[in-house]
C-alpha positions in Angstrom: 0.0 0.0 0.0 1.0 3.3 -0.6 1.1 6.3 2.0 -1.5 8.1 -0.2 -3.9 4.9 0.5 -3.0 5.3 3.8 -3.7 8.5 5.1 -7.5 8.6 4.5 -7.6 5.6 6.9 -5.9 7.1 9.4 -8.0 10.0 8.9 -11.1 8.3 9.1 -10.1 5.9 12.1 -8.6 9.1 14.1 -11.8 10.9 13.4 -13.9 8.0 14.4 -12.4 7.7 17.7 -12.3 11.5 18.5 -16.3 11.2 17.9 -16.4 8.2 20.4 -15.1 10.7 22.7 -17.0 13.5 22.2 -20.0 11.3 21.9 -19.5 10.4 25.1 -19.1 13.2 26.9 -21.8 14.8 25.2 -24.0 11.9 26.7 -24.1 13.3 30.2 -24.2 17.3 28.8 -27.6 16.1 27.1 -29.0 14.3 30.0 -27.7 17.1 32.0 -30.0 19.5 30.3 -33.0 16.8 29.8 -33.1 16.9 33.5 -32.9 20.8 33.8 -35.8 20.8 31.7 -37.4 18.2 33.2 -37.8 19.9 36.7 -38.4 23.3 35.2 -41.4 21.7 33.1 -42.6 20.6 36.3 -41.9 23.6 38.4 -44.3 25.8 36.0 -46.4 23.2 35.1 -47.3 22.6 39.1 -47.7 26.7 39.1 -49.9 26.9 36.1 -52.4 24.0 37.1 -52.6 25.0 40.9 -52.6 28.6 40.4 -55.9 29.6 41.7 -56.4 26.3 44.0 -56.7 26.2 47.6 -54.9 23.3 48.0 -52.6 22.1 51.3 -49.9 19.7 51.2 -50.3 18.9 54.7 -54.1 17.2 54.1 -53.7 14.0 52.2 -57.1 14.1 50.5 -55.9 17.8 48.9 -52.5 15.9 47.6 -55.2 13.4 46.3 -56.9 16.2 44.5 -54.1 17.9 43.6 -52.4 14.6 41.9 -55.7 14.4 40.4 -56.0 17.6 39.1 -52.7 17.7 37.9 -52.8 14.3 36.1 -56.1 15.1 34.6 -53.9 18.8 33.2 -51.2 16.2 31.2 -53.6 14.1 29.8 -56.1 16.9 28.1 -52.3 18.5 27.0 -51.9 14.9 25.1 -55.2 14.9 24.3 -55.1 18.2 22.2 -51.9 17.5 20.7 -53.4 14.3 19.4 -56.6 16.5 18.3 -53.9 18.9 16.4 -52.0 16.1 14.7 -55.1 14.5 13.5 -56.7 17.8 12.1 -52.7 18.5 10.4 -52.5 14.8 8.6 -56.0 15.6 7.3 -55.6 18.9 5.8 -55.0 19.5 2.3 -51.0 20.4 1.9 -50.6 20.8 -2.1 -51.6 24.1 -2.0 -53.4 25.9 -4.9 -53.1 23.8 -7.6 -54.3 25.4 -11.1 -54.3 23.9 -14.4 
């Protein structure tokens, strides 16, 4: 083999490992921010449902309500969504077509 055949292996096998690397390290700065969003969905999420709720945490049948209430909140979110993606897939996406 010739060093001209050579060096784009080299290349491509130094490359591949440097990716490995950054790969992994990327790994935890992506989970790292999946759980900074994570609580922050949570924190305004919890402030937007119980906003103008009188609820305590120290009665258990309010945390009852409150888990129910906020549960209930998630599920109509993935309800619309699903109402929006259906409505989307149905519409008519070609536009004004003359001829």
């Amino acid at each position: 083999m010739t060093l001209i055949s050579i060096i784009p292996i080299v290349l491509v096998a130094v490359a591949g490992i440097w990716m490995f690397l950054e790969l992994k390290r990327m790994k935890h700065t992506i989970l790292a921010f999946f759980i900074i969003a994570l609580v922050l969905f949570g924190f305004f999420s919890f402030n937007i449902v119980f906003k103008g709720s009188n609820l305590s945490i120290k009665n258990v049948s309010d945390i009852e309500k409150g888990a129910q209430l906020y549960f209930s909140w998630i599920g109509s979110i993935f309800g619309n969504v699903k109402s929006l993606t259906g409505q989307a897939v149905q519409m008519n996406w070609e536009g004004n077509v003359t001829s």
